[in-house]
C-alpha positions in Angstrom: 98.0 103.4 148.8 101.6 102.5 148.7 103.0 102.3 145.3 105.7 100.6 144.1 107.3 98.7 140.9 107.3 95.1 139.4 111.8 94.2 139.8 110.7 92.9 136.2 109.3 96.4 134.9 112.5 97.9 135.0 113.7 95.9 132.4 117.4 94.2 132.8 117.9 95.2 136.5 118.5 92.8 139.4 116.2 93.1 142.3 118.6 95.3 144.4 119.1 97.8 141.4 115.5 97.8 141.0 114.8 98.6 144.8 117.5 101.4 144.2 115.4 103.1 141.0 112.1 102.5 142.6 113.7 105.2 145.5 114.9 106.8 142.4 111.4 107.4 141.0 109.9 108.1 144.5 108.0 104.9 145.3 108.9 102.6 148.1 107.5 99.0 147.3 109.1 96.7 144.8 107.8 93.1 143.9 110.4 89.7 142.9 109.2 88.4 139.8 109.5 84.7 142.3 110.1 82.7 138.4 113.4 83.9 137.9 114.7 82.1 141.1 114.9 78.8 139.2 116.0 80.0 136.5 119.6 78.6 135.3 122.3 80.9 134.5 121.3 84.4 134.6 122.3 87.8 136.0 118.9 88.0 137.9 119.7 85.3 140.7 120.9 87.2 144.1 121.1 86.1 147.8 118.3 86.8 149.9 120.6 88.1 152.3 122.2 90.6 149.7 118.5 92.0 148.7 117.3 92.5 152.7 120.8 94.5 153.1 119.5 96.5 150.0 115.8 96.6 151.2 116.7 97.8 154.5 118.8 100.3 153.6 116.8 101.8 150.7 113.5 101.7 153.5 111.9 99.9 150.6 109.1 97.3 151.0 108.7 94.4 149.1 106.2 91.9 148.1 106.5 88.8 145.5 105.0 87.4 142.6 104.7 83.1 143.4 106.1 81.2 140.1 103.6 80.8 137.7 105.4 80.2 134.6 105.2 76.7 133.0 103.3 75.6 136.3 99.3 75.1 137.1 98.9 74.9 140.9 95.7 72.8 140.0 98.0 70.7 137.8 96.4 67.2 136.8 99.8 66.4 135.8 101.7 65.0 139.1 105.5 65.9 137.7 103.7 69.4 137.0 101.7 69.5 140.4 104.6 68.3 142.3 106.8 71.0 140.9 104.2 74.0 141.4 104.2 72.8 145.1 107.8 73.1 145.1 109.1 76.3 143.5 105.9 78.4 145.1 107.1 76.8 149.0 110.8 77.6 147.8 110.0 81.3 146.9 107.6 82.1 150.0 110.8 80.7 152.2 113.1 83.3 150.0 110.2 86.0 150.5 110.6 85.4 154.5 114.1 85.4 154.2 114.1 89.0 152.4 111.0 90.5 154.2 108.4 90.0 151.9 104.8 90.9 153.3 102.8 90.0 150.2 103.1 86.8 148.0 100.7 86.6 144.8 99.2 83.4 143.9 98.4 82.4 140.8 94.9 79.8 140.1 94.6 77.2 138.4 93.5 76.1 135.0 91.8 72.6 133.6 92.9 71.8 130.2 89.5 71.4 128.7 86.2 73.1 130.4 84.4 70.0 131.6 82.8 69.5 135.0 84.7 66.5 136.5 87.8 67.7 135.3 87.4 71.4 136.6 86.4 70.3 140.2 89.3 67.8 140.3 92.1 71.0 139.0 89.9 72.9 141.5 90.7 70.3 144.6 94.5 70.4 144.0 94.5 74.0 144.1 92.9 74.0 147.0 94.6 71.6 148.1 97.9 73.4 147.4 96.6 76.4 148.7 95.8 75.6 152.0 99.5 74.7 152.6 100.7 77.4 151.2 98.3 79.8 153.1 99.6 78.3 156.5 103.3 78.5 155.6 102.8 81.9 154.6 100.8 82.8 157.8 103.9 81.2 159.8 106.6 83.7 158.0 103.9 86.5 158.6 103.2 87.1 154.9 100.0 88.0 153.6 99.0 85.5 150.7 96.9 87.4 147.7 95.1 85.5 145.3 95.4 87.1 141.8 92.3 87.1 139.2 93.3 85.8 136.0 91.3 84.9 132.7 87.6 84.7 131.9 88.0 81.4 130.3 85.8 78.3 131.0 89.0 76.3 131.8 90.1 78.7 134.7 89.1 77.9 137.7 88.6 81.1 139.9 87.3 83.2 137.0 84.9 85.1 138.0 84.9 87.6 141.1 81.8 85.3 143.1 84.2 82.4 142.6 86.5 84.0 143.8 84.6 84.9 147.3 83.5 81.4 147.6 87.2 80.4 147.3 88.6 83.2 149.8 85.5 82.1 152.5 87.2 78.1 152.5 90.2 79.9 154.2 90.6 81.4 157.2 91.1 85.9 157.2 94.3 85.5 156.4 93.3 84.8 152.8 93.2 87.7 150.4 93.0 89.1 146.9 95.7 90.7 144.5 93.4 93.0 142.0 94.6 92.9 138.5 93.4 95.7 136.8 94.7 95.0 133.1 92.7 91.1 133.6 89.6 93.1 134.9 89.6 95.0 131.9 89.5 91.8 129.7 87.4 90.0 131.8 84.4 93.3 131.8 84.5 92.6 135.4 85.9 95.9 137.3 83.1 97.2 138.9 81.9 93.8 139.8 84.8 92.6 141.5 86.0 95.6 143.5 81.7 95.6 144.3 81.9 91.7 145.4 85.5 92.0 146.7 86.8 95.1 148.3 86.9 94.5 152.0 89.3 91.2 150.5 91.8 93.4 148.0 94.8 93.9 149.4 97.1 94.3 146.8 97.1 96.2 143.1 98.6 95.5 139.5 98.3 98.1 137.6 98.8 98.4 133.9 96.9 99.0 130.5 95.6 97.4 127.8 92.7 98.2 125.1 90.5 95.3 126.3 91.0 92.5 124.3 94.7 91.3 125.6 96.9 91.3 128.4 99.4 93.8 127.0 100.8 95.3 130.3 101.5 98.6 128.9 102.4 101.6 130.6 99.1 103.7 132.6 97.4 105.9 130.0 98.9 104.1 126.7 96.2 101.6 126.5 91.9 102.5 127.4 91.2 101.3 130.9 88.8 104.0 132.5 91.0 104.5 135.4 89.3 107.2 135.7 86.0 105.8 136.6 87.7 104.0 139.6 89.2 107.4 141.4 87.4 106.8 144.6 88.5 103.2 145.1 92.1 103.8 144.1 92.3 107.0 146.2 90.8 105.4 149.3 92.5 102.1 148.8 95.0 101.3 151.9 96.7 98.6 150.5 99.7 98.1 148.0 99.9 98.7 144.5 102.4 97.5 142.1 103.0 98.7 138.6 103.2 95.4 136.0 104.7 97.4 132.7 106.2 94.8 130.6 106.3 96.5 127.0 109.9 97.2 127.6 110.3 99.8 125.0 111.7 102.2 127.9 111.3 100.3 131.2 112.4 102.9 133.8 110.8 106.0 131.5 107.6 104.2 131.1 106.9 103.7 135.0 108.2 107.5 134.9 105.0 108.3 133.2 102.6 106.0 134.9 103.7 106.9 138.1 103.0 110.7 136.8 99.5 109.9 135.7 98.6 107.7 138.9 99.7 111.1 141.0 97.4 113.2 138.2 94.5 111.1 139.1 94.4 110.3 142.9 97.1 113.0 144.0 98.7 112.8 147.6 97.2 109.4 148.6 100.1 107.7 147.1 103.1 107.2 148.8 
């Protein structure tokens, strides 16, 4: 498993200081947090071309999180829609552009559970992810989808939805596991059962079950323990998606410690 570190874990840095601490704290993977590419005035923007200097000079991987923020990619809402089409085509060009091999895809939502409603958010997704999935193809990027909520008005909530999704799409089609929404969900077992030939990508965090805190690995009471064998036989990436913020760089510090406590070598 190749670890690495959410640029928006560590707090205040850009991406190119993050990809300097994630060498720092011995992981080589970091993932853009794609949402703060539009927005306005902030110390986060950077040139592609600056952060693939960076990259290739640290040896440092990258993948990147597709904007999710105030956007639905099943949108009902055309302004919305239109938008979510938008930003997520602009950041997979930017994740080409800085060697990106993995872009996470967010589903959508309805706003109220009810059939026709669901099946018509459902068709823009798809919709919007079949053009996304062959852009991403082209720039040789592997294109996760991420598991999100439980709730009624989510379209790909549950881990056979999501295999029904993935087998619309061609192989190139896969699955970003979100440990911290599994949790929540009660669906861990039964998603890396239904979908581990399809994971190809990890966020890891904690929580206590009930919300999506994102603390740091062992602060929260996600049996990480119980999933040893997956985790230490995984060959995909892993990111670490710590957003408490109390002390970014010391709390991936620690997770990172406890990861190496409980699968040991396999990380790198």
């Amino acid at each position: 498993m190749k670890l690495g570190v959410s640029a928006l874990a560590t707090g205040h840095l850009k991406v190119t200081e993050a990809i300097r601490e994630a060498r720092k704290l011995g992981v080589g993977l970091v993932e853009i947090f794609g949402d703060f590419l539009f927005f306005g005035d902030t110390p986060f923007k950077e040139k592609a071309r600056d952060i693939r200097i960076v990259k290739d000079q640290e040896g440092v991987d990258l993948s990147i999180h597709l904007p999710a923020l105030d956007l639905n990619t099943g949108s009902l809402n055309d302004g919305i829609y239109k938008l979510t089409r938008e930003e997520n085509l602009i950041a997979l060009e930017f994740a080409s552009e800085v060697g990106a091999k993995v872009a996470v895809f967010h589903p959508a939502s309805a706003p109220i559970s009810y059939g026709p409603i669901l099946n018509a958010a459902r068709e823009r997704m798809e919709k919007l992810l079949s053009e996304l999935n062959e852009v991403s193809s082209k720039y040789r990027i592997i294109l996760a989808v991420e598991n999100l909520g439980v709730e009624n008005t989510w379209v790909v909530n549950k881990p056979d939805k999501m295999k029904k999704l993935l087998s619309t799409y061609d192989s190139n089609l896969k699955v970003t596991f979100d440990f911290g929404h599994g949790y929540i969900a009660k669906d861990i077992k039964e998603s890396l059962d239904i979908l581990k030939d399809d994971i190809v990508h990890l966020h890891l965090h904690d929580n206590h079950g009930f919300a999506d805190e994102h603390l740091p690995v062992g602060q929260g009471s996600i049996p990480y323990e119980e999933y040893r064998d997956f985790l230490k036989g995984f060959k995909g990436t892993a990111i670490l998606e710590i957003f408490s913020f109390k002390d970014p760089l010391k709390e991936l510090k620690d997770s990172i410690h406890k990861l190496k406590e409980l699968v040991g070598s396999v990380l790198n």
